[in-house]
Phi, psi and omega in degrees: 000114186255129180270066210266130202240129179224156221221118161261193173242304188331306223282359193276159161285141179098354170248143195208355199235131185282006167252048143245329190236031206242086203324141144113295213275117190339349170285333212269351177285329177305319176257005171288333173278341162275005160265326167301295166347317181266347184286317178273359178284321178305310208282311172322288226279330166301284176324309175307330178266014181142345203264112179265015183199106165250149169230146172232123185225122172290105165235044150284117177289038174345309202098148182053234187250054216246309226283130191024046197222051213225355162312148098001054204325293207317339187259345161316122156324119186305345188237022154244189176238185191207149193229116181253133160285124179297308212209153203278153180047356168316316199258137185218355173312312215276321151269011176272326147290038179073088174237137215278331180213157160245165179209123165258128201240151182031055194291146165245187178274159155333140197291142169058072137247112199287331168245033141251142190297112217019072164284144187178162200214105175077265180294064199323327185225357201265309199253104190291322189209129165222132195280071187214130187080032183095325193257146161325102168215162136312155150350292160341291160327305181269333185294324199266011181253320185276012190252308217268003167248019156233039170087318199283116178306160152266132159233006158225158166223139150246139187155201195268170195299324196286305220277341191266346168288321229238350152282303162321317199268353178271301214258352169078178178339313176327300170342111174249103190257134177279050205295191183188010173183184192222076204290123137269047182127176193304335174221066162206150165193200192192098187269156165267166180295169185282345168276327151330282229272320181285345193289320177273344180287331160273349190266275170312345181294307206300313209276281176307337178286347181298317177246125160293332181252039207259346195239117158268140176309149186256121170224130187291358169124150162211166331340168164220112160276127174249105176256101186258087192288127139013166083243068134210186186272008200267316230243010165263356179276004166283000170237002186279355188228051177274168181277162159065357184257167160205170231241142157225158210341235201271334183213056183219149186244137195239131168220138204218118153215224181255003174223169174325316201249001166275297164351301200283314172329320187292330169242325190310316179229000000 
């Protein structure tokens, strides 16, 4: 069973302030180590169920030279790999060559989720609603569409109680969700410890890997309209004169082609 374990920071217990994930700034070592931790409980819980090849891909934007680099090697669990990225959604060998799940670990909510802890969608200020095929989606959203145009389900979400909602309601019931904090708002929440919190994370893996088939892979439809708003009319010109996009009033980007993944490309890189 090969296991692509793909990882944000926000969503860990014990982070709660953006100088825990933000490179360089003294907080921030603190929460890389309670992020590699929570990475290995995850890495635990595969192998006990089954796995015979985990990869791990960071996909926290840190900053400077941090940016999808936010791991621990040396504190890395010894029997997975780890995939550092140029660019967000860029690496896909690992599902192209066939994979049976994915697990999202300390995944955060969606931009204007008010309790969820630092939400934010791609972009911390620039990107207000993203869109595809019409429905609302997050991170969450795009890691289970670029996973659902090669087969592979999500079978876990880890993270605060709003992240682990917004994933049931993208990905349904099936869905084996982790909470690790409670948000009362965007810089506040109420965590369990960080030993708590590994102990369910790994406990949950074991639980989503019993069905493999508990998740259908997500794919948001084709044709695919991808719709991103804005905030501002400034902050679309880096897009205005891409193939397949186009401007919808002042400040929302349309990009439509016939699957999810031509869509996301045609602006995303």
């Amino acid at each position: 069973m090969r296991v692509f374990v793909i990882s944000d920071m926000e969503g860990v217990a014990g982070i709660t302030k953006w100088e825990q994930v933000d490179g360089g700034e003294p907080l921030y070592e603190e929460g890389r180590r309670l992020y590699t931790e929570e990475i290995n409980a995850a890495v635990r819980g595969a192998y006990s169920a089954g796995a015979t090849e985990v990869v791990v891909m960071d996909c926290h934007g840190a900053g400077k030279g941090w940016t999808f680099n936010s791991l621990i090697p040396e504190a890395l669990d010894e029997r997975c790999e780890w995939v550092v990225q140029r660019e967000w959604t860029e690496y896909t060998r690992f599902l192209e060559d066939g994979c049976d799940a994915a697990l999202f670990i300390a995944m955060h909510a969606k931009a204007g989720t008010r309790d969820g802890v630092l939400s934010h969608t791609v972009s911390g200020t620039e990107w207000r609603e993203l869109k595809f095929n019409g429905t609302s989606v997050g991170e969450t959203g795009i890691n289970a569409a670029l996973c659902g145009t090669w087969d592979c389900p999500v079978l876990l979400v880890t993270g605060d109680r709003a992240t682990c909602a917004e994933g049931r309601a993208l990905l349904g019931d099936g869905l084996t969700t982790v909470v690790v904090k409670e948000g009362f708002g965007r810089y506040s929440a109420r965590h369990i410890s960080p030993a708590r919190a590994r102990e369910r994370v790994e406990a949950g893996v074991v639980t989503a890997l019993s069905n493999l088939q508990a998740v259908k892979p997500y794919d948001p439809g084709t044709p695919c309209v991808i719709e991103v708003e804005l905030s501002s009319p400034d902050a679309t010109e880096p897009y205005r004169f891409r193939h397949g996009v186009e401007l919808k009033g002042e400040s929302t980007i349309v990009s439509s082609a016939a699957t999810w993944w031509e869509a996301w490309k045609q602006f995303y890189f």
